[in-house]
C-alpha positions in Angstrom: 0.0 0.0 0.0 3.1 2.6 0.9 4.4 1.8 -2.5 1.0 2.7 -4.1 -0.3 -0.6 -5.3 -3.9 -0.9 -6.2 -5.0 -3.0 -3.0 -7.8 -2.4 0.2 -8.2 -4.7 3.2 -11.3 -6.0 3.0 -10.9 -8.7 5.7 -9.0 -9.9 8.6 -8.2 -12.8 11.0 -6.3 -13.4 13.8 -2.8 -15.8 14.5 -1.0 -16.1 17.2 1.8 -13.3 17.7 4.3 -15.8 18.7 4.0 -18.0 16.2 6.4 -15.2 14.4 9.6 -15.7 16.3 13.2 -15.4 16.4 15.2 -18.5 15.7 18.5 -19.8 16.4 21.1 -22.6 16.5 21.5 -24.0 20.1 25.4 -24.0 19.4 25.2 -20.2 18.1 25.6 -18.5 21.6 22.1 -16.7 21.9 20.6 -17.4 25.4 18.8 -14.3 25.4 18.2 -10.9 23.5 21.0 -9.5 24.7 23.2 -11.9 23.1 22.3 -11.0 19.8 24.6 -8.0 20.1 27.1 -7.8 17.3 25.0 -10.9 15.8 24.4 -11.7 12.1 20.4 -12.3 11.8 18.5 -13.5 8.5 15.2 -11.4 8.1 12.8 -11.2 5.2 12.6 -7.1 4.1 10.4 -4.9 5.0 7.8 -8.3 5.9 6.7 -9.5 9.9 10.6 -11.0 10.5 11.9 -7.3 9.6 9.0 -5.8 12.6 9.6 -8.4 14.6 13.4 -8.0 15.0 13.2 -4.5 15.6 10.8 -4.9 18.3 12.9 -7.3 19.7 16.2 -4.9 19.5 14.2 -2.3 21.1 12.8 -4.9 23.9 16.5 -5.9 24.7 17.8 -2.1 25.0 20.0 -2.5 21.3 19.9 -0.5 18.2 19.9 -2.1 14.9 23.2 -0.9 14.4 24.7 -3.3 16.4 23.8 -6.0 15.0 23.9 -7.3 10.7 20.5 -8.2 9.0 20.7 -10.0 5.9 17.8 -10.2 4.2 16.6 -13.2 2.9 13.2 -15.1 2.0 12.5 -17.8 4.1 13.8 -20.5 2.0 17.5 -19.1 2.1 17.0 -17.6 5.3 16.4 -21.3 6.4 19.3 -22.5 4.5 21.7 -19.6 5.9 21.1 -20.5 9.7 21.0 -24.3 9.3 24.8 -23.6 7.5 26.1 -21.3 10.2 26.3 -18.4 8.1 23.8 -16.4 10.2 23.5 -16.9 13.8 19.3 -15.7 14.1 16.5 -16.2 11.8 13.2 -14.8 12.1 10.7 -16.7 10.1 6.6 -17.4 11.0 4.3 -21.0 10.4 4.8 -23.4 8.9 8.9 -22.4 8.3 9.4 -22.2 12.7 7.6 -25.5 12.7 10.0 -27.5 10.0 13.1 -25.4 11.5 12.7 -26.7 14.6 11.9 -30.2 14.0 14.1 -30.9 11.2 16.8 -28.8 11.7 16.7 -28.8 15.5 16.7 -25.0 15.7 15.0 -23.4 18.9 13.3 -20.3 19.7 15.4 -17.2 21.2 13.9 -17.1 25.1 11.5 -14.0 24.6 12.0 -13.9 21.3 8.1 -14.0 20.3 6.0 -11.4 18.8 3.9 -11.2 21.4 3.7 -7.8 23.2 5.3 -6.3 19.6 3.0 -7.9 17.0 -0.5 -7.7 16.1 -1.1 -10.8 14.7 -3.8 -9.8 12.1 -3.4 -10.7 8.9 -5.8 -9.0 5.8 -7.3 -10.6 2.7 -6.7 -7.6 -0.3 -8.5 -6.9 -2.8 -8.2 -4.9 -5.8 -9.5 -1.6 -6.3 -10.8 -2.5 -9.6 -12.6 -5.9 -8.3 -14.1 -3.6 -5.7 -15.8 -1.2 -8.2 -17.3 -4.4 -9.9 -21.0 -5.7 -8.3 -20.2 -9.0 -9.1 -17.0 -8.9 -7.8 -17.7 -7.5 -4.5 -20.8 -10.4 -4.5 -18.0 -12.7 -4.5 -15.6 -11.4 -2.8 -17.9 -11.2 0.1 -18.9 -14.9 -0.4 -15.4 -15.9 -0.2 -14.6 -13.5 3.0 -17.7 -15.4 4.8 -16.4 -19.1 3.7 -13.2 -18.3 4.8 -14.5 -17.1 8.3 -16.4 -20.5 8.5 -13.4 -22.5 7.5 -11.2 -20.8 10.1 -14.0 -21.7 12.7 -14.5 -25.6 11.5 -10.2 -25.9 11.3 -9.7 -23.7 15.0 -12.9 -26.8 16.5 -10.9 -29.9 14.2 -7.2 -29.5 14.5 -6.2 -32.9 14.1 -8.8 -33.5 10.7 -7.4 -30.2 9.4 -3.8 -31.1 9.9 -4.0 -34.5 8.4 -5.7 -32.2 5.4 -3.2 -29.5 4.9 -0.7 -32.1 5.5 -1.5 -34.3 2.1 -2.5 -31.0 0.3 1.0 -29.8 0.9 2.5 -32.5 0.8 4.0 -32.2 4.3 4.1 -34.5 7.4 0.9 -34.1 10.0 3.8 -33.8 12.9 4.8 -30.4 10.8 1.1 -29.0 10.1 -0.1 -30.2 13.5 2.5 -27.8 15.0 1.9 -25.4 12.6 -1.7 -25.3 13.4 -1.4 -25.4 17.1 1.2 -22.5 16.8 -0.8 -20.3 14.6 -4.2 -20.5 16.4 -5.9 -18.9 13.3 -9.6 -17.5 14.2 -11.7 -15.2 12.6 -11.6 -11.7 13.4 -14.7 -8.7 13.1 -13.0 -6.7 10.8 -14.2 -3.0 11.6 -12.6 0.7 12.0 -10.9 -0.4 14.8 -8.0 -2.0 13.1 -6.8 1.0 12.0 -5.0 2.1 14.6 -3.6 -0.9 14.8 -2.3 -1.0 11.4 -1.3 2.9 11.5 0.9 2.0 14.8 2.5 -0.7 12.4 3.4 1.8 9.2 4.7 4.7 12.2 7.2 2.2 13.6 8.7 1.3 10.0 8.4 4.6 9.2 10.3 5.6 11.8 12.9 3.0 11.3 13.4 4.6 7.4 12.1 0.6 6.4 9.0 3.3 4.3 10.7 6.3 2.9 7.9 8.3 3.9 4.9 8.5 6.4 1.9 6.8 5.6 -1.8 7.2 6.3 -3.7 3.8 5.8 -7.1 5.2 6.6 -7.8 4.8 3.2 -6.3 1.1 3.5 -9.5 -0.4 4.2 -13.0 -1.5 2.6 -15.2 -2.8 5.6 -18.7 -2.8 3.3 -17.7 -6.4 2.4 -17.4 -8.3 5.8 -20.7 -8.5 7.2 -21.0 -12.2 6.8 -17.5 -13.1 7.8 -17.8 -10.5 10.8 -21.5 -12.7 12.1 -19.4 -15.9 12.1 -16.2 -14.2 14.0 -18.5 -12.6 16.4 -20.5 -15.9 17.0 -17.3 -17.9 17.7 -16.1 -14.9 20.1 -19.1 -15.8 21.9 -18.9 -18.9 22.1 -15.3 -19.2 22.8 -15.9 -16.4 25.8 
C-alpha cells in the first residue's frame, strides 16, 4: 500500500503473535536478546521478521546498528542458519515448525511477537474488483467461507492437519505444530484495526524501512465483511 499498489483490506483474522519468532542454532551463543549483540540475523525485508526483530532490539535495549541483517526469503533464510552463516532467523508458520523439527533449531527465550506484533493478517482486494457488483458479491462470499473454514479448522485441529498435510505435501507432525502454533480465528473486521495498522506503518516509518509516512485510513474497505464479521462474532461468543 506505501508503495501505491492498487489494494484495500477487506478482511482480517487473527494468528497467534508468537507463532512469528526469532530463531537460532542451540550452538550459536544466543541465550537471550541481549546476546544478539554484534549478531548476524537473517530477516525477510520490509515483511513481519523485519518488525519483529526491531521490536525485539528495542525490547533488549539495542539498536539495529549493532547487530547485521541479511535479508533473505524464508527459504535461504532457512538455509543460511542451518549452514552457520547467520546466527538468528526470524521466520513465521509453517517455516518455525520445520526449523525446529528438522533442523533442531530453537526459539530465542523472549523472542516472540507477542507484546510487539499484532497478529492480524488481511485478505486484499483490488481496487478494480471492488468497483465491480459482481466482484464484490463474491468477494464477500469468499470473505464469509473463509471465516467458516477458520471456525471448523480452530474446533478440528487434528482433521485439518492430516488435510493441509496431504495437500502440501507435508508430514501431520509439521502441520499439527503449525496449526497449534498459529491458532488462526476469525476476526470482526471494523474501523478499529486501523489504529492498529497505523501504529505498524509509524514504527517502519520511523525505522526509514517506508521512505515516507503513511496514512492507511484509506487502507481499508469494511462494506464487504458483514458475513465473515456474524461468524467471528458468533465464535467470540462462544469461545468467551
Amino acid at each position: 500500500y506505501a508503495a501505491g499498489a492498487p489494494v484495500k483490506a477487506v478482511g482480517a483474522w487473527q494468528n497467534n503473535p508468537d507463532s512469528i519468532a526469532l530463531l537460532t542454532r542451540p550452538d550459536a551463543g544466543i541465550h537471550s536478546l541481549k546476546d544478539l549483540k554484534g549478531k548476524q540475523i537473517a530477516v525477510n525485508r520490509g515483511g513481519w521478521g523485519h518488525y519483529l526483530i526491531l521490536g525485539l532490539l528495542e525490547r533488549a535495549g539495542l539498536k539495529p546498528d549493532e547487530v547485521t541483517l541479511r535479508f533473505l526469503g524464508p527459504v535461504d533464510g532457512r538455509a543460511a542458519l542451518t549452514s552457520g552463516a547467520v546466527s538468528a532467523w526470524a521466520p513465521w508458520e509453517p517455516y518455525i515448525a520445520t526449523s525446529t523439527q528438522i533442523d533442531g533449531t530453537v526459539r530465542v527465550p523472549q523472542g516472540g511477537g507477542n507484546g510487539i506484533m499484532s497478529g492480524y493478517s488481511y485478505a486484499l482486494a483490488r481496487k478494480e474488483a471492488l468497483a465491480d457488483p459482481e466482484k464484490r458479491k463474491a468477494i464477500a462470499d469468499l470473505l464469509t467461507r473463509l471465516a467458516k473454514a477458520q471456525v471448523w479448522a480452530a474446533q478440528h485441529p487434528q482433521p485439518f492437519a492430516q488435510a493441509l498435510g496431504k495437500s502440501l505435501n507435508m508430514p501431520t507432525a509439521i502441520t499439527s505444530s503449525w496449526i497449534d502454533d498459529a491458532r488462526i480465528r476469525p476476526l470482526v473486521f471494523d474501523p478499529s484495526l486501523i489504529a492498529t495498522l497505523q501504529k505498524s506503518a509509524d514504527f517502519f516509518h520511523r525505522y526509514q524501512v517506508l521512505p515516507k509516512a503513511v496514512d492507511v485510513s484509506d487502507a481499508f474497505d469494511f462494506s464487504l465483511a458483514s458475513g465473515a464479521n456474524q461468524v467471528a462474532r458468533h465464535y467470540q461468543e462462544n469461545k468467551s
